[in-house]
KEMI-178351 format. One line per field, with one value per residue: residue in three letters; x, y, z of N, C-alpha, C, O in turn; residue number from 1. Coordinates in Angstrom, 2 decimals. Layout:
% residues N
residu = c(ALA, ...) .
n_c1 = c(X, ...) .
n_c2 = c(Y, ...) .
n_c3 = c(Z, ...) .
ca_c1 = c(X, ...) .
ca_c2 = c(Y, ...) .
ca_c3 = c(Z, ...) .
c_c1 = c(X, ...) .
c_c2 = c(Y, ...) .
c_c3 = c(Z, ...) .
o_c1 = c(X, ...) .
o_c2 = c(Y, ...) .
o_c3 = c(Z, ...) .
num = c(NUM, ...) .
% end
This chain:
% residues 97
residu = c(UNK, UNK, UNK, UNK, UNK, UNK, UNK, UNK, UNK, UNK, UNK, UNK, UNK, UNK, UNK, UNK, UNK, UNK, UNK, UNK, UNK, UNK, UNK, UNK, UNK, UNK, UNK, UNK, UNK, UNK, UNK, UNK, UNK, UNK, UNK, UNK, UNK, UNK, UNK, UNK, UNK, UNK, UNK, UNK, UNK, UNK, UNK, UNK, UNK, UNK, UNK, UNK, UNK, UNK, UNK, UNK, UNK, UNK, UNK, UNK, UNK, UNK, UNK, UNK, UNK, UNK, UNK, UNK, UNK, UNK, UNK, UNK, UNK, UNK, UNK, UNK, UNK, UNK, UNK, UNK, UNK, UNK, UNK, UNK, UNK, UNK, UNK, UNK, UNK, UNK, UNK, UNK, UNK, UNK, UNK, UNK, UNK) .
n_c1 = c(3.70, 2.64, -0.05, -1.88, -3.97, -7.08, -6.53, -4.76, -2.19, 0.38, 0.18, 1.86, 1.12, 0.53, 1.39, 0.48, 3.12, 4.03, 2.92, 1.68, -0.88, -3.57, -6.33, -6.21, -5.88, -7.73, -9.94, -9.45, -11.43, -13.53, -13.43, -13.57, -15.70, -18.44, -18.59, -15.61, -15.08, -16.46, -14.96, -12.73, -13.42, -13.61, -11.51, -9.90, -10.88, -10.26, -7.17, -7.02, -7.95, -6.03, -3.34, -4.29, -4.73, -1.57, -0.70, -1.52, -0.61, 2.38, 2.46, 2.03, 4.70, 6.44, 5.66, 6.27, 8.81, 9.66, 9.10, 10.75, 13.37, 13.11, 12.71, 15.81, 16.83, 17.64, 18.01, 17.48, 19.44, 21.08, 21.52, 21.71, 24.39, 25.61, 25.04, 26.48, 29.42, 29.53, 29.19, 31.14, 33.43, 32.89, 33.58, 36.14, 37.10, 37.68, 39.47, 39.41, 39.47) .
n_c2 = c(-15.88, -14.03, -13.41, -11.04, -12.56, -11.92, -12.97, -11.51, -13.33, -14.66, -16.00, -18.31, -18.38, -20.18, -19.26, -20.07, -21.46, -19.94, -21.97, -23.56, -25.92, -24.42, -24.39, -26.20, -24.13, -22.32, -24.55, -24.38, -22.49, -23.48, -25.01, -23.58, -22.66, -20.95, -18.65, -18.36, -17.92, -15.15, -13.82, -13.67, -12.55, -9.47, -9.27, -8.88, -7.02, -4.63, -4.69, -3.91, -1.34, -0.41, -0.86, 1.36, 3.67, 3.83, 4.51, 6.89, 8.11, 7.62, 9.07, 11.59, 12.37, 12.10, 14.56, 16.61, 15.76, 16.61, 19.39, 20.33, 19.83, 21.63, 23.97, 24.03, 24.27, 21.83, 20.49, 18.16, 17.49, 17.96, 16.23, 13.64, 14.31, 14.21, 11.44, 10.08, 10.92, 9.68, 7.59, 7.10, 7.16, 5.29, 3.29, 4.26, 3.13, 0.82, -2.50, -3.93, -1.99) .
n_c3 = c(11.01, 13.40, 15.77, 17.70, 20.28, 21.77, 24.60, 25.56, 24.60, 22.45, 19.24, 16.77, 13.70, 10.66, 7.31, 3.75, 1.53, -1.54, -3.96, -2.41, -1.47, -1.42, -1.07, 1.16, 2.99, 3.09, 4.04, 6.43, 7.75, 7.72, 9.71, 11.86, 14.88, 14.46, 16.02, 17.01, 14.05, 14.13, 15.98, 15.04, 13.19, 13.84, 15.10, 13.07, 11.83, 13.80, 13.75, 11.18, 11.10, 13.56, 11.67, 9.55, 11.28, 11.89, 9.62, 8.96, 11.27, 10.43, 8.18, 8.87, 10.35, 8.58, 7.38, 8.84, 8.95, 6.63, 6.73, 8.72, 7.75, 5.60, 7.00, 7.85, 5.57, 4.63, 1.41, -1.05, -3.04, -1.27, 0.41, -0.94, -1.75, 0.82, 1.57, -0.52, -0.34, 2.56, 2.08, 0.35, 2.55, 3.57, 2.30, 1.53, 3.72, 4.47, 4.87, 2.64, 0.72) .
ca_c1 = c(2.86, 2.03, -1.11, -2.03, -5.10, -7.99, -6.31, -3.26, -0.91, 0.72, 0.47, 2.35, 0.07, 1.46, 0.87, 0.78, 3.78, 3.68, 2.24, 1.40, -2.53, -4.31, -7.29, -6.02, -5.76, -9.73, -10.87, -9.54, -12.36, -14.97, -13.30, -13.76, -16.62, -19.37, -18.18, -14.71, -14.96, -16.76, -13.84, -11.41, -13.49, -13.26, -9.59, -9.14, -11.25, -9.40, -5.99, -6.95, -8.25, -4.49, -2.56, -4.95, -4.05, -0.38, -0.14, -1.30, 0.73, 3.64, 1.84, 2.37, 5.63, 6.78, 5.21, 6.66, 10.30, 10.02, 9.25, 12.04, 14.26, 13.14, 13.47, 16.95, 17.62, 18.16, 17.34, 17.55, 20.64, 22.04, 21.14, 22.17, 25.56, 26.01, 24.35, 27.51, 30.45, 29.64, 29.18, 33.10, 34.24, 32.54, 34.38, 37.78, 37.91, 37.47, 40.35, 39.70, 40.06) .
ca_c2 = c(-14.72, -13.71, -12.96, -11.62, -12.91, -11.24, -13.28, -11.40, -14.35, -14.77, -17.74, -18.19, -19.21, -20.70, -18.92, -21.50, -20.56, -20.08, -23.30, -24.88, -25.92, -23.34, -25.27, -26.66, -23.30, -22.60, -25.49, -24.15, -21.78, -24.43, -26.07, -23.01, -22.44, -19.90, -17.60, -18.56, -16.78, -13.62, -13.16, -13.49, -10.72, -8.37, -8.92, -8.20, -5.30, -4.20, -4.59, -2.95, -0.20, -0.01, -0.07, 2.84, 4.78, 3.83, 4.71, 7.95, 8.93, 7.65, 10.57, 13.07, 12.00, 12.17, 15.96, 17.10, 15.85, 17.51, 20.97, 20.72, 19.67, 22.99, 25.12, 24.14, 24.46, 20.69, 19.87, 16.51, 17.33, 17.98, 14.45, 13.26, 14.64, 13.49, 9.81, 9.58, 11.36, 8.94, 5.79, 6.93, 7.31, 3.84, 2.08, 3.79, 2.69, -0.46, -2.93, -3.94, -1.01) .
ca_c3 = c(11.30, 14.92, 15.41, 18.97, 20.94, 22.87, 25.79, 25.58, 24.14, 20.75, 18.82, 15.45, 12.45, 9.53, 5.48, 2.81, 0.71, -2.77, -4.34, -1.36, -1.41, -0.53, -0.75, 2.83, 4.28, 2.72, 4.61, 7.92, 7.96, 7.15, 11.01, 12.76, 14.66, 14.43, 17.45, 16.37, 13.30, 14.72, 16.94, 13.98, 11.86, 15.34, 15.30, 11.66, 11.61, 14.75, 12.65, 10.07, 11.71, 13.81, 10.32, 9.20, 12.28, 12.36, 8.00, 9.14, 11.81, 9.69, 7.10, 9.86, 10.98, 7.05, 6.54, 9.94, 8.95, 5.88, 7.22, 9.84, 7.15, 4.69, 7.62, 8.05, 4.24, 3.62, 0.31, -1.78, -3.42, -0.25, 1.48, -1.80, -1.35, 2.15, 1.40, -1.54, 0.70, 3.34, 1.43, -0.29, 3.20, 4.39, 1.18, 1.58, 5.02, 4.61, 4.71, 1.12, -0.19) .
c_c1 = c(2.47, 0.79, -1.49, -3.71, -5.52, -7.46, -5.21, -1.81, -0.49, 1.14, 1.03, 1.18, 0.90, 0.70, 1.44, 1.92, 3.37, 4.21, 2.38, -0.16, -2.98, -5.79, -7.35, -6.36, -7.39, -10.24, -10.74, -10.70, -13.45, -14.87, -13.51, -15.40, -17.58, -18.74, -16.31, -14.06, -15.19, -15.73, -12.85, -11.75, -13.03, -11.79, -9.08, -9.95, -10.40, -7.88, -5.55, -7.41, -6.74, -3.52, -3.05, -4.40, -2.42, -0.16, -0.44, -0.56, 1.98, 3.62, 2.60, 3.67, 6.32, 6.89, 5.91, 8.44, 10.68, 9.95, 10.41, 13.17, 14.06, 13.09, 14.97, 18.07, 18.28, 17.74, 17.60, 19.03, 21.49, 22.66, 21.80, 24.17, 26.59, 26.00, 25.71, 28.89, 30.56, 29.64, 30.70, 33.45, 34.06, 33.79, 35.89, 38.40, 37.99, 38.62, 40.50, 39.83, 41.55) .
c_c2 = c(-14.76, -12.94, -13.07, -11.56, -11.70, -11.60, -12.93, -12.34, -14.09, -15.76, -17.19, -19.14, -19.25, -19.62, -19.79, -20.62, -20.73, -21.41, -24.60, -24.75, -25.33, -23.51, -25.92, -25.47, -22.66, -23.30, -25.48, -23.31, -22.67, -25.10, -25.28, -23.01, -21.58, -18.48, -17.74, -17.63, -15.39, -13.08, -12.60, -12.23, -9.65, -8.13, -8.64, -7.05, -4.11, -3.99, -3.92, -1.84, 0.65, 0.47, 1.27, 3.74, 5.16, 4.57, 6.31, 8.72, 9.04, 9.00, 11.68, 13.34, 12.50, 13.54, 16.46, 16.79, 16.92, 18.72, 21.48, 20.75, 21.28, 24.35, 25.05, 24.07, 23.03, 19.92, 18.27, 16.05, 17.41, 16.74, 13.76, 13.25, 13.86, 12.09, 9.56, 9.83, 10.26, 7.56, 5.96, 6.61, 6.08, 2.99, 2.13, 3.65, 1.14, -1.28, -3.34, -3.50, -0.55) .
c_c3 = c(12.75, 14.92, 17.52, 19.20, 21.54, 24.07, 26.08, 25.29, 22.82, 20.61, 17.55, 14.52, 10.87, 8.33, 4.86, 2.32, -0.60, -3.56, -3.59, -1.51, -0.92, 0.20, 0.75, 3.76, 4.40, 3.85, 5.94, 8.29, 8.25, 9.10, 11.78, 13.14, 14.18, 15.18, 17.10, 15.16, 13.17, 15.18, 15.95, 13.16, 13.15, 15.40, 13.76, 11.72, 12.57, 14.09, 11.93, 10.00, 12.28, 12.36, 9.57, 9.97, 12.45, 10.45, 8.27, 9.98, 11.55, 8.93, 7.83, 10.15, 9.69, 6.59, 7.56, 9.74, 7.72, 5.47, 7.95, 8.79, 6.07, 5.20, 7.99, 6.87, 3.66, 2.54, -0.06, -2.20, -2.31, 0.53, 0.59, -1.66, -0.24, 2.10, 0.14, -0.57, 1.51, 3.09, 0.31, 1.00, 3.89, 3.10, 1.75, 2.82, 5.26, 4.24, 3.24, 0.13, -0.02) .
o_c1 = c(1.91, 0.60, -1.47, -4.51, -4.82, -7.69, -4.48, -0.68, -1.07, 1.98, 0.86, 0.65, 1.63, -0.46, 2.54, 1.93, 2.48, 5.36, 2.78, -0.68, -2.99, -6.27, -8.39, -6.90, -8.07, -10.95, -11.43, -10.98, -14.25, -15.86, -13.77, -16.28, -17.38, -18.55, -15.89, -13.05, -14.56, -15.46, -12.30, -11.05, -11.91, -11.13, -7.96, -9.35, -10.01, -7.56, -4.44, -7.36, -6.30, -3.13, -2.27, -3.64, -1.97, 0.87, 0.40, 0.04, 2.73, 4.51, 3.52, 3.96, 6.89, 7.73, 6.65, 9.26, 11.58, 10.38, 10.92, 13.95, 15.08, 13.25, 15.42, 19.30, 19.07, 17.19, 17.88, 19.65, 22.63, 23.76, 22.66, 24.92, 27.67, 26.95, 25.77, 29.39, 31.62, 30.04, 31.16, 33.98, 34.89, 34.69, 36.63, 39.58, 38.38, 39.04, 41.56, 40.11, 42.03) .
o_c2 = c(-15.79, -11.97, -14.01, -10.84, -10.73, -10.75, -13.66, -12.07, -13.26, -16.42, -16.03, -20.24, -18.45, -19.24, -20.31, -19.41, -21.53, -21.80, -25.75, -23.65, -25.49, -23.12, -26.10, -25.55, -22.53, -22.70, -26.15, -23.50, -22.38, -25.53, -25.83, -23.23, -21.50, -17.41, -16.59, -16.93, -14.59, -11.91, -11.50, -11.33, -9.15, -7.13, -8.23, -5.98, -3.02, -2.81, -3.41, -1.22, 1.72, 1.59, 2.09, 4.59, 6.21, 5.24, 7.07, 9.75, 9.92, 9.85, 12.41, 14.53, 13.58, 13.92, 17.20, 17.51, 17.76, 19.21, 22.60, 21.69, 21.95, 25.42, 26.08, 23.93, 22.91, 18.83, 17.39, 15.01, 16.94, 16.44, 13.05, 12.29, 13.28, 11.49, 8.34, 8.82, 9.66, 6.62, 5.03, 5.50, 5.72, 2.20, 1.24, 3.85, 0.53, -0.92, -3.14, -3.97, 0.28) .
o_c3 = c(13.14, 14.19, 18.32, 18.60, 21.81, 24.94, 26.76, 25.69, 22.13, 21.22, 17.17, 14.72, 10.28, 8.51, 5.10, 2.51, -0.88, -3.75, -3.74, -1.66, 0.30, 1.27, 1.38, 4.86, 5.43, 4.65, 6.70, 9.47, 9.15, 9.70, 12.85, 12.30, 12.96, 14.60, 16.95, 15.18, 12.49, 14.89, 15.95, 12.68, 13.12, 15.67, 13.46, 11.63, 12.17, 13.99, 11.77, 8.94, 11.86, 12.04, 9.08, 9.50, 12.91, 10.35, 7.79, 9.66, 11.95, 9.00, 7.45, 10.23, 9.90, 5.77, 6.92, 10.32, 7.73, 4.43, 7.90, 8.89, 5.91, 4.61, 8.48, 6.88, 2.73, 2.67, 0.75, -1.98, -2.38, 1.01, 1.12, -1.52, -0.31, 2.59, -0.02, -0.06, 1.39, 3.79, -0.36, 0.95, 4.73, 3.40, 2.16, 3.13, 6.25, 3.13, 2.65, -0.97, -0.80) .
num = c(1, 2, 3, 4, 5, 6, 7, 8, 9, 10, 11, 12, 13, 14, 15, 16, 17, 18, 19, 20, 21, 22, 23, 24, 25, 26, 27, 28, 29, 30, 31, 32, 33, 34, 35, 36, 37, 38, 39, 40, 41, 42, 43, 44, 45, 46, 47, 48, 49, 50, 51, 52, 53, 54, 55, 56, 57, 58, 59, 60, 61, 62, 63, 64, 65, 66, 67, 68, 69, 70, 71, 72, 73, 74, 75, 76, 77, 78, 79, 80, 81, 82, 83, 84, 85, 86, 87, 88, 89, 90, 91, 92, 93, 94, 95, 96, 97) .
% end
């Protein structure tokens, strides 16, 4: 996980994987300090504020393709169409076919 700093750097921070002691990664909190951990809520609230902003402009980005696309008459079945056509014409070009 990269996780960037207030000081403009990026450090990598480990995630336990699944059924590694988690209990270890718990007790990193307990080592931070005081001011330490303030910073860390500031940068997760900050975070999770960005993914809010970025899930909506994806939103926008999403409603805005699919106006352009129903003013130019391309439906589902159409994409559909094209997305099969082109995945025959990827196979039967392929030397193992």
């Amino acid at each position: 996980l990269m996780v960037y700093s207030p000081q403009g750097l990026l450090r990598s921070d480990s995630i336990p994987e699944v059924g590694e002691d988690a209990a270890a990664t718990v007790g990193m909190a307990e080592t931070l300090s005081e001011e330490e951990q303030d910073e860390l809520r500031k940068e997760l609230a900050k975070v999770e504020e960005e993914i809010q902003t970025l899930s909506q402009v994806l939103a926008a980005k999403e409603k805005h393709l699919a106006e352009i696309k129903r003013k130019l008459g391309i439906n589902s079945l159409q994409e559909l169409r094209q997305n099969i056509t082109k995945s025959w014409q990827d196979v039967t070009s392929t030397t193992a076919y």
